[in-house]
N, C-alpha and C positions, 0 to 999 in steps of 0.2 A: 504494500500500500504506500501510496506516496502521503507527503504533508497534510493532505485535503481533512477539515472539518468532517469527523465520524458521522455524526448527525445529518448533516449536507447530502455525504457519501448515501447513507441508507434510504436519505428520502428518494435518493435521485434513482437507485435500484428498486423501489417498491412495484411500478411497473412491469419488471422483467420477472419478477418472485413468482414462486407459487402462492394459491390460496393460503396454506399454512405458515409458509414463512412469511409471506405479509402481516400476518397475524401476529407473529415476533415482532416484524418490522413496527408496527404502530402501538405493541405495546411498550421496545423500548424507546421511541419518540415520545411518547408521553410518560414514560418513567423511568428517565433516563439516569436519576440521582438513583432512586432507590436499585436499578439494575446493576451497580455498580460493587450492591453487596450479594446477589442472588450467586447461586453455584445453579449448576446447567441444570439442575431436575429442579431448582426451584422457579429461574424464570420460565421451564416448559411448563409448570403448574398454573403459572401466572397467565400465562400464551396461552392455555387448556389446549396445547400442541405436544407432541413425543420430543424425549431428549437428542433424537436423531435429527427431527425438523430444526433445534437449533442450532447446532452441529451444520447442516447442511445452508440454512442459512448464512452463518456466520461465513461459509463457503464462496456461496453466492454473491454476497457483499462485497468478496475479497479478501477475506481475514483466514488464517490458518488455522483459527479454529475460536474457541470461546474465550480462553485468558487474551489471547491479540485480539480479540474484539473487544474487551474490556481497556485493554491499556491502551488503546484509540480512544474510545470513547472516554477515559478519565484524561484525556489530554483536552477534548472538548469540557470536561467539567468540572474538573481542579485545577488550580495553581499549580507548579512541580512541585513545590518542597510539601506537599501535604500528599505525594503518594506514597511517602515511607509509612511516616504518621500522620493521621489527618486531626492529633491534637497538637500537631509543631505550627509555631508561627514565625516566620523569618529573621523576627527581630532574635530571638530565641536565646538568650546567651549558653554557653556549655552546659553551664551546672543547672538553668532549666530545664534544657535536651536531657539533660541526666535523669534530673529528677521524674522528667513526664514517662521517661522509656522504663526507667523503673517499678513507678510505681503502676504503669499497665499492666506491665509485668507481674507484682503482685496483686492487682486487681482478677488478671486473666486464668492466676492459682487458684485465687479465692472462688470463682463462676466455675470453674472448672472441677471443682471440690463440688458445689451444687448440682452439678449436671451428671457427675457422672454415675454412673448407672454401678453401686456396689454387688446385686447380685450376679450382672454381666459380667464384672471384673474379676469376682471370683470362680465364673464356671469357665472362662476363658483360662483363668488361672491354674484350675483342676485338669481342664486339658489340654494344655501346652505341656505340664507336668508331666504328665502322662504317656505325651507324644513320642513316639520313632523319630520323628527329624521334624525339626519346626526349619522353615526356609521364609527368610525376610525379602518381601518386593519394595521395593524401593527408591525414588531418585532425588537426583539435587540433594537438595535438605533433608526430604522426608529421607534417602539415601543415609545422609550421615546420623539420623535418628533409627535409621536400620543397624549401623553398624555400632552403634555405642548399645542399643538393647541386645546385639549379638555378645556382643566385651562380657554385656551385663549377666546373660543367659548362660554361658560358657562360666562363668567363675561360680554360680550355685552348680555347675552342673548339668544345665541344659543345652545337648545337642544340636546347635543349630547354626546358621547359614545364610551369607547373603554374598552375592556375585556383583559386581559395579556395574560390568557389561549387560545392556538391557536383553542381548540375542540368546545369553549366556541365561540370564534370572530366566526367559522364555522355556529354554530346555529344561533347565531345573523345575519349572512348576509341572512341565508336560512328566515329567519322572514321578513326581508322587503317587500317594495312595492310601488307602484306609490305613488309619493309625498316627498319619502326618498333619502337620499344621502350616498350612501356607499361612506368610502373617504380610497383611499389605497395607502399608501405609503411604498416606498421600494426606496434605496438608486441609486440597480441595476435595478429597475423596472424588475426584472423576479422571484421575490420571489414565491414559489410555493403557500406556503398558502395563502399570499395577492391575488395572480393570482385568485386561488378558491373560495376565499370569494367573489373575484369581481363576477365574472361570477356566483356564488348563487344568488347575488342581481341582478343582468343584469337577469339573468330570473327570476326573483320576479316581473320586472319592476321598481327596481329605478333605477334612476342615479349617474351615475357613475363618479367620479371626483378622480384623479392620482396625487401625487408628486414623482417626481424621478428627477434624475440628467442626463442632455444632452444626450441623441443618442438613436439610434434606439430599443428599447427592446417591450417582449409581452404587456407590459402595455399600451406601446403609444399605438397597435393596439386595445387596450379594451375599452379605458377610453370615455367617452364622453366629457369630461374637461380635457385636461394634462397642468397641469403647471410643466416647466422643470428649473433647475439651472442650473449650470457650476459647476465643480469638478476640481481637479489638482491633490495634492501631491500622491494619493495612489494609484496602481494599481489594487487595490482591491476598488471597490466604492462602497460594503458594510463597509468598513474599514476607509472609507473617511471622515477626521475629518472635513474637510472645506467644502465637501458636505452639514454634518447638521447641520452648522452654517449658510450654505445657504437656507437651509429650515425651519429653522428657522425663519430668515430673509423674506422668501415667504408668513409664516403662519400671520405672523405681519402684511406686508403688505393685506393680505385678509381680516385681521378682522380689521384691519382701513377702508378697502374699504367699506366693510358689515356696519360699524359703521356710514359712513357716507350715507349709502343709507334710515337710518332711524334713524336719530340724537338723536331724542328724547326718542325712546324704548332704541338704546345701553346707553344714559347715567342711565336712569329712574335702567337701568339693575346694569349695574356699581355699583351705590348706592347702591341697593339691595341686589346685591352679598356683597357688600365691608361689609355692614352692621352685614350681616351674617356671618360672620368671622371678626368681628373687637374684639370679648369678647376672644377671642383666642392669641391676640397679644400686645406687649406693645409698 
């Protein structure tokens, strides 16, 4: 897409759309602020269109997909310095930026302590426990929130696995099977590859256990386990810096849960592990 006004752009394509994507088209011209927070299953809700239509619309417009049409359109409807945070104000001195990024940050713990769902966390908990091989899908961010619950999984004890190469996470999900736990995290929960990987393992027969942040997307519909946080500052929640402190914060809480459902294997691990990397450090 070139420089051109998003808004502009989609009026001047409404003509060439189909019936349904028009239907996107005119609902994000008249709510083009509030779209800017929706994830792809919540504006099809909004559109009373399928999450395909928006997908294909976004196509059609020009756009690679749903986040490039967002970050077009927040270029029609914010200022730049408010698509990190959109509680920063330019004037902002350091120790403000500090303070405001922080305490979202503990704000984001706080909502996410409210949201989330304890008996999910614990049956999720029981069967990743349980699991032959837990395998983490994951990218970018959600990626390095993969590999740090891996660190975390591996030192109680728990079996598990995440690949960087997305070709690579693809064959690993097409490899599982009853008794494993594909675990997919994505910030937006509509990430295409995490989407795919899951659904490889959903018909392999394992199960399926989700992190994402609050609201409706493809992932809640997939997972067998969704544990959800709370997000704020970024209207991009793959962008979301207090999202993956909040999933962070999730993955901690899981493997202390895990930890304490068999006290004596996660310490026995613990040592173990610790043991094995102790000639490595001073």
């Amino acid at each position: 897409m070139n420089g051109n006004s998003c808004l502009i752009n989609i009026k001047s394509k409404l003509k060439i759309l189909t019936g349904s994507e028009k239907k996107v088209g005119n609902y994000i011209l008249d709510h083009y602020m509030e779209v800017l927070n929706y994830t792809v299953t919540e504006l099809s809700e909004k559109a009373e269109v399928s999450d395909a239509t928006v997908v294909r619309f976004c196509r059609s417009t020009g756009y690679k997909g749903y986040q490039d049409l967002k970050i077009h359109l927040a270029q029609d409807a914010l200022v730049p310095y408010k698509h990190l945070n959109t509680s920063l104000e330019k004037e902002d001195t350091p120790e403000q930026i500090a303070q405001k990024v922080i305490r979202a940050e503990i704000q984001t713990l706080e909502e996410t302590l409210n949201i989330l769902d304890m008996k999910e966390l614990e049956q999720a908990a029981r069967v990743i426990r349980n699991a032959g091989r837990v395998v983490f899908f994951g990218c970018g961010g959600s990626g390095a929130v993969a590999i740090d619950a891996m660190h975390k999984f591996l030192k109680i004890g728990i079996h598990s696995f995440i690949q960087t190469d997305v070709d690579i996470q693809s064959m690993e999900s097409a490899l599982l099977g009853p008794g494993d736990v594909a675990f997919g995290i994505s910030h937006s929960g509509g990430n295409q590859n995490v989407l795919e990987c899951l659904k490889n393992a959903r018909d392999c027969g394992a199960t399926l256990v989700g992190l994402t942040t609050y609201g409706k997307s493809p992932m809640q519909r997939l997972c067998d386990y969704l544990l959800m946080t709370s997000t704020r500052e970024s209207i991009f929640r793959s962008e979301s810096v207090t999202a993956r402190v909040a999933q962070l914060s999730v993955i901690d809480s899981l493997v202390a849960v895990m930890s304490y459902m068999d006290y004596d294997a996660a310490y026995d691990a613990i040592q173990r592990t610790r043991r094995a990397t102790s000639g490595r450090k001073y």
